[in-house]
Structure formats: structure tokens, C-alpha cells
C-alpha positions in Angstrom: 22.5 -6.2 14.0 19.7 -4.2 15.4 17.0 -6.2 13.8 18.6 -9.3 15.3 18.3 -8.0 18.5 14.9 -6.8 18.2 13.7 -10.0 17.1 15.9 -11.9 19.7 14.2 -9.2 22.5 10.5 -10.0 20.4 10.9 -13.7 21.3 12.6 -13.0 24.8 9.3 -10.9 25.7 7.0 -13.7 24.7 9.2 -15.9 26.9 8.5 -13.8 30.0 4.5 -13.9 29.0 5.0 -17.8 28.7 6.3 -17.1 32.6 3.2 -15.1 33.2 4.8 -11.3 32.5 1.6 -9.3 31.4 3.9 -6.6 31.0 5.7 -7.8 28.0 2.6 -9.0 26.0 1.2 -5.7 27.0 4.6 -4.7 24.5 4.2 -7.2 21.9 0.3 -5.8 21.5 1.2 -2.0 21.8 4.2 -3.1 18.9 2.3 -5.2 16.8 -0.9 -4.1 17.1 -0.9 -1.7 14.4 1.4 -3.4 11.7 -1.5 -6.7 12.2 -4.8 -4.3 11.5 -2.7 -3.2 8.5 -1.8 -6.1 7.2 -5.1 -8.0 8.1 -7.2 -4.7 6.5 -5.2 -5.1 2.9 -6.4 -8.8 3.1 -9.8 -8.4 4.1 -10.5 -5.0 3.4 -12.7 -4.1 6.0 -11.2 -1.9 9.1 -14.2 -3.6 11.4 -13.6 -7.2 10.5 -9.5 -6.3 10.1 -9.7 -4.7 13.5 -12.1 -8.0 15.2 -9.3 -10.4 13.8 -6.5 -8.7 15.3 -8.1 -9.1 18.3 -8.1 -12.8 17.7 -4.4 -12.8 16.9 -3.7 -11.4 19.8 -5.6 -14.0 21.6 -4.5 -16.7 20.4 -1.3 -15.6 21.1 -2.1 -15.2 24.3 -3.9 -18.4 25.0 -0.9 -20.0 23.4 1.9 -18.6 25.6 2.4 -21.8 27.6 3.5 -23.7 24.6 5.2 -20.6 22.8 8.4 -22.1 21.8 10.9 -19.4 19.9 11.5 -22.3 16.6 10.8 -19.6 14.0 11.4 -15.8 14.4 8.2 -14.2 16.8 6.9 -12.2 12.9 6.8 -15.2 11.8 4.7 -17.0 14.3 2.3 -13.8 14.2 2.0 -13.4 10.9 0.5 -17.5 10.9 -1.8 -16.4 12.8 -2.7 -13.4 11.2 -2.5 -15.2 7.8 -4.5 -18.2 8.8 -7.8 -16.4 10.4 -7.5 -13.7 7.4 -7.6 -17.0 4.8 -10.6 -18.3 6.8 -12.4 -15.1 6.7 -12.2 -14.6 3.3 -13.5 -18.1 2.5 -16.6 -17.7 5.3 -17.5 -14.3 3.9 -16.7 -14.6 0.1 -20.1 -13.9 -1.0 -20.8 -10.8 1.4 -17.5 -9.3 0.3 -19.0 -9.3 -3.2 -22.0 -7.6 -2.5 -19.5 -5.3 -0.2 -17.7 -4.0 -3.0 -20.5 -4.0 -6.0 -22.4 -1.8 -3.4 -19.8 0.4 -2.6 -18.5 0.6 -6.1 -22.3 1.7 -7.0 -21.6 4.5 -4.0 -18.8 5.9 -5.4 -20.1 6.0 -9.0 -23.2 8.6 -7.5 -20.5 10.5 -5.4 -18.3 11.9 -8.6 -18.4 15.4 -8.5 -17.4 18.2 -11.0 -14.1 19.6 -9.4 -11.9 23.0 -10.1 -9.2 21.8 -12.9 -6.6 23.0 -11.2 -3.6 21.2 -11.8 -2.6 19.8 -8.3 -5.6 18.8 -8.0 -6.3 16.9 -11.2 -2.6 15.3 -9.9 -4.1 14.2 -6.9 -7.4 12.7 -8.5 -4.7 10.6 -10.7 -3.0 9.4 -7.7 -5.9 8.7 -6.1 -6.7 6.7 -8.9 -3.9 5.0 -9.2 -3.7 4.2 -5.9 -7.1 2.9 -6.4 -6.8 0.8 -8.8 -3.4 -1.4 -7.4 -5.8 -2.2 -4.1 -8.2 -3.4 -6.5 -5.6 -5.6 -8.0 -3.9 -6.5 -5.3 -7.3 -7.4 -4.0 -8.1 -9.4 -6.9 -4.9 -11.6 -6.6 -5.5 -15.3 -5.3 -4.9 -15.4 -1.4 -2.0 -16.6 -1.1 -0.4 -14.5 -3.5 -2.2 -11.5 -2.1 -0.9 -12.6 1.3 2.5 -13.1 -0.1 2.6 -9.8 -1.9 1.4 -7.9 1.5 4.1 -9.4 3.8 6.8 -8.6 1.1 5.7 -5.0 0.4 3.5 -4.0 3.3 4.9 -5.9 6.1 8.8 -5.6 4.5 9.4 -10.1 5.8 12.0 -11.6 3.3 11.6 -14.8 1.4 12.0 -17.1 4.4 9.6 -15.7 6.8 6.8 -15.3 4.3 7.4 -19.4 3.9 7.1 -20.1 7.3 3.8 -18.0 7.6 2.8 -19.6 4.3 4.4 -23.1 5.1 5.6 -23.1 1.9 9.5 -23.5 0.7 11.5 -20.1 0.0 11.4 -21.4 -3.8 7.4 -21.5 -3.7 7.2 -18.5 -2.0 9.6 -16.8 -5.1 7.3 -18.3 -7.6 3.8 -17.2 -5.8 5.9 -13.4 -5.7 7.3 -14.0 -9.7 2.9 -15.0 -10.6 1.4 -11.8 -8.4 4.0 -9.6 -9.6 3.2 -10.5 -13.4 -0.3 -10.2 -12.6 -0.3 -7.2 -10.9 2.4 -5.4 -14.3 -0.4 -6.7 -16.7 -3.0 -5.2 -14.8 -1.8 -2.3 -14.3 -0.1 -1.3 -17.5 -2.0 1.4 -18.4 -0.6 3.3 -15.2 2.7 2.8 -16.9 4.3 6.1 -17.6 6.4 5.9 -20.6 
């Protein structure tokens, strides 16, 4: 019930912005700000250009307020958005994301250190490599799957609204999941503790 509400009162505070409240889009930014840089940095992964596109969600939801009509939940609508300028970013900077992470792979190979082997610690470096090494496969996931996996996880949207920020059918959205899912168990495996 409360999550009804809060998306009924979501869609209700874009509807006063529509009427020219500042105050509630000043609400929908201080409430959605952060889960949009989080979601927009595990697709892009870059805080700068994550940051810079939430800052064109934001205004294009803005700009769009006159013709805001609540058809789909207010997530949903967002998300789009979010979705759509993280797909075009990925596909204008493709190259420079390549040299990005060869570069700062390179980095991190001339920053291992010899550590104490204590065994907390040793714990942490195998969490950290873990941890690691699922952003690098979630990275490595085709974008809509990685955008579907990131919603569902990340962002907690059920089948439905990850198809309407998708525009893809609840069934397509279950098979992109089943394919990234499978992906992601193969290439992880080794992380696998039996």
C-alpha cells in the first residue's frame, strides 16, 4: 500500500510542477537524484559523465512538465530517460571508454602492493575482488541487458516497469534477465563457493 501511495504522491508532485509548483520538482530532484547518478554510474561508469546525465534527466523532465501525463508509473517515465541518454552515451563514447578502462586497468596493475596477511584483511582483498570482477561483468553485458540487470537489482523495478523503460514486453524483458543472468553465472563461476 505504501508504495502505491508513494508512486500515486510521485506522479501527483509532477502534476503540480506541470501547474508550475517548483517546490515539488525541487522533491522529485532531492528524491531521485541520488538513485539516477547510481543507476546512470553502473551504466556508464564514470561518476563525471553519470553525474552530467543526471543533470540532463532532470532537465528533460523539467522541460517536459507541460506535457507530463501520469500513463505509466513516474520510475518508469524516469528511468526512460535515464535509460535512453545512458544508451546514447555509451554508443558516442564507445571508443574513449575503451582506452578509459585499458588505462586504468594498467593503473591498478602498478598500484598492487605487498600487504600484512592478516586474515581480515586477505578477506577484504577477496571481496574486493569479487566485487570487482561482477562490475566488470555486469559491465561487459550488452546494454540492454546491463540496463535490465541494473533496474532489477540496483534500482529493485519489477518486470513491468523495466519494459516500459525498455519498451519491450514483460516476456522480453524475462528473457533479456534469463540471457544476463546466465552470462553473468558463467562468468563468474570461479567466485562460486562450493
Amino acid at each position: 500500500m505504501e508504495a502505491v501511495a508513494a508512486l500515486e504522491h510521485d506522479a501527483q508532485l509532477m502534476l503540480r510542477v506541470k501547474e508550475g509548483d517548483s517546490e515539488s520538482f525541487e522533491l522529485l530532484l532531492e528524491k531521485y537524484r541520488s538513485p539516477v547518478i547510481s543507476y546512470l554510474y553502473r551504466m556508464v561508469q564514470n561518476q563525471a559523465v553519470a553525474e552530467e546525465l543526471a543533470q540532463e534527466v532532470f532537465f528533460r523532465v523539467y522541460r517536459s512538465r507541460l506535457t507530463y501525463e501520469p500513463t505509466a508509473k513516474f520510475t518508469t517515465w524516469l528511468f526512460r530517460i535515464a535509460t535512453h541518454l545512458a544508451l546514447n552515451s555509451l554508443r558516442d563514447h564507445r571508443n574513449e571508454r575503451s582506452q578509459e578502462s585499458l588505462d586504468e586497468e594498467k593503473d591498478e596493475s602498478r598500484g598492487i602492493q605487498v600487504v600484512d596477511q592478516r586474515r581480515n584483511r586477505e578477506q577484504e582483498l577477496l571481496a574486493e575482488a569479487r566485487l570487482e570482477e561482477v562490475r566488470r561483468a555486469v559491465s561487459a553485458l550488452p546494454e540492454k541487458q546491463r540496463a535490465a540487470v541494473l533496474m532489477h537489482k540496483y534500482q529493485e523495478m519489477d518486470y513491468v516497469q523495466i519494459g516500459g523503460v525498455l519498451g519491450c514486453s514483460m516476456a522480453a524483458v524475462k528473457s533479456l534477465l534469463f540471457r544476463a543472468y546466465e552470462t553473468l553465472r558463467d562468468r563468474l563461476r570461479r567466485y562460486d563457493v562450493g
